[in-house]
N, C-alpha and C positions, 0 to 999 in steps of 0.2 A: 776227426775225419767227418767231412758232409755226411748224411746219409744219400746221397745221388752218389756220390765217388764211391761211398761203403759197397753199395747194391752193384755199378758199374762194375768197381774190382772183383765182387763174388759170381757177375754175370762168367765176366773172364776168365777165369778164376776155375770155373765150371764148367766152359767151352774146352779150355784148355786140357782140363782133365778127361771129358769124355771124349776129346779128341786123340789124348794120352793110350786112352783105353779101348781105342778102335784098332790102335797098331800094333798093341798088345794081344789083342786078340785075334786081327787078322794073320799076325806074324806065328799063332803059334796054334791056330784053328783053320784059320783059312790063309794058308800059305801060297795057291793059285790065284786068289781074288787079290792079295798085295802084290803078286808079280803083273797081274792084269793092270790094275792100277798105277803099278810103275810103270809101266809099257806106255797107257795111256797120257801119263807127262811127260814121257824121255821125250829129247827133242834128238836123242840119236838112235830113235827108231827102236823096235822091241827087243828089251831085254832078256828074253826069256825066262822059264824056272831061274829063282833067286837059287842064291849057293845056301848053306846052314849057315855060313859068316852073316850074311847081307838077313837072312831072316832074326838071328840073333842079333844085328843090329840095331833092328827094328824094333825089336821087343823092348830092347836097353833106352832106346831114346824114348818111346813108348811110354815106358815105365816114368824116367824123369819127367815127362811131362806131367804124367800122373800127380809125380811128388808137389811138383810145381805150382800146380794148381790147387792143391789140394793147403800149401803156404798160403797161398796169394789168398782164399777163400777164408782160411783162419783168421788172418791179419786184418780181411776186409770186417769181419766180426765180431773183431775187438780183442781177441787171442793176445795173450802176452808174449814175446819171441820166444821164451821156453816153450812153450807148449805148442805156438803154433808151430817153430822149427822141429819140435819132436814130432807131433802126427804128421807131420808131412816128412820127417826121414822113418818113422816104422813104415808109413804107407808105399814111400817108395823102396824100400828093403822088403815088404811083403812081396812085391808086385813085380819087382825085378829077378827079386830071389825065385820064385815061380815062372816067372817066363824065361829066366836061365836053366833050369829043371825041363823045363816043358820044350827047347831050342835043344835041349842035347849038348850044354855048356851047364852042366850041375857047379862045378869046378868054381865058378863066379861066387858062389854064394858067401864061397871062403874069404874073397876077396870082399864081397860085401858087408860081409861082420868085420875087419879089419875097418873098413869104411867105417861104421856105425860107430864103432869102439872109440874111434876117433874123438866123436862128439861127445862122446858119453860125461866124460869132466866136464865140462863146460856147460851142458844141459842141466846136471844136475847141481852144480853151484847157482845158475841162474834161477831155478826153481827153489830152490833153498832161499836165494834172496828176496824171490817173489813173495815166496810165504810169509818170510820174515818180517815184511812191508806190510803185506795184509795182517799180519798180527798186530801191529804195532796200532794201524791203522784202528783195529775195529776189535 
């Protein structure tokens, strides 16, 4: 990878993520200031107070973006897919797992380790393989 496309993808990469982490925050700090803001784009006029659905919404997609970005920034810096797919799924299970605690949906979290658990073989065979390669390697 160029380094202009490296630096490009980790610009994005880190937009995305603090953009991640403004809905995250708004949705679960300042839940007025996100309805305002929605108000402000609806094109069918103001929305009023969000429900706890729509603020937990926010938080959930919020959070993916986090995770998101937080891939995209790995992989712009050279991260191997094990690792960079790992901190970007702890970081979006931290970050979702908290903003479903913090929304009044704790109950998610459950479903979230189910999530994780998913990867779990396959992260760890991949990083197994990685090392193995670095071993061999050096």
């Amino acid at each position: 990878m160029t380094s202009n496309l490296a630096r490009s993808l980790a610009v994005a990469g880190t937009i995305n993520a603090v953009l991640g982490a403004g809905f995250v925050f708004l949705a679960t700090a300042a839940p007025d200031a996100l309805g305002a803001t929605v108000d402000m784009v609806s094109t069918r006029g103001p929305v009023g107070p969000l429900s706890a659905a729509a603020l937990f919404a926010f938080a959930l997609v919020g959070a993916i973006m986090v995770g998101f970005g937080v891939l995209v920034v790995a992989l712009a810096r050279g991260a191997g897919v094990a690792q960079a797919v790992g901190v970007s799924l702890l970081t979006w299970f931290v970050v979702d797992s908290s903003a479903s605690v913090a929304t009044g949906f704790a109950l998610n979290v459950v479903g979230n380790l189910a999530f994780l658990a998913l990867f779990t073989p396959a992260l760890r065979s991949l990083a197994r393989r990685r090392t193995a390669q670095e071993a061999a390697l050096g």
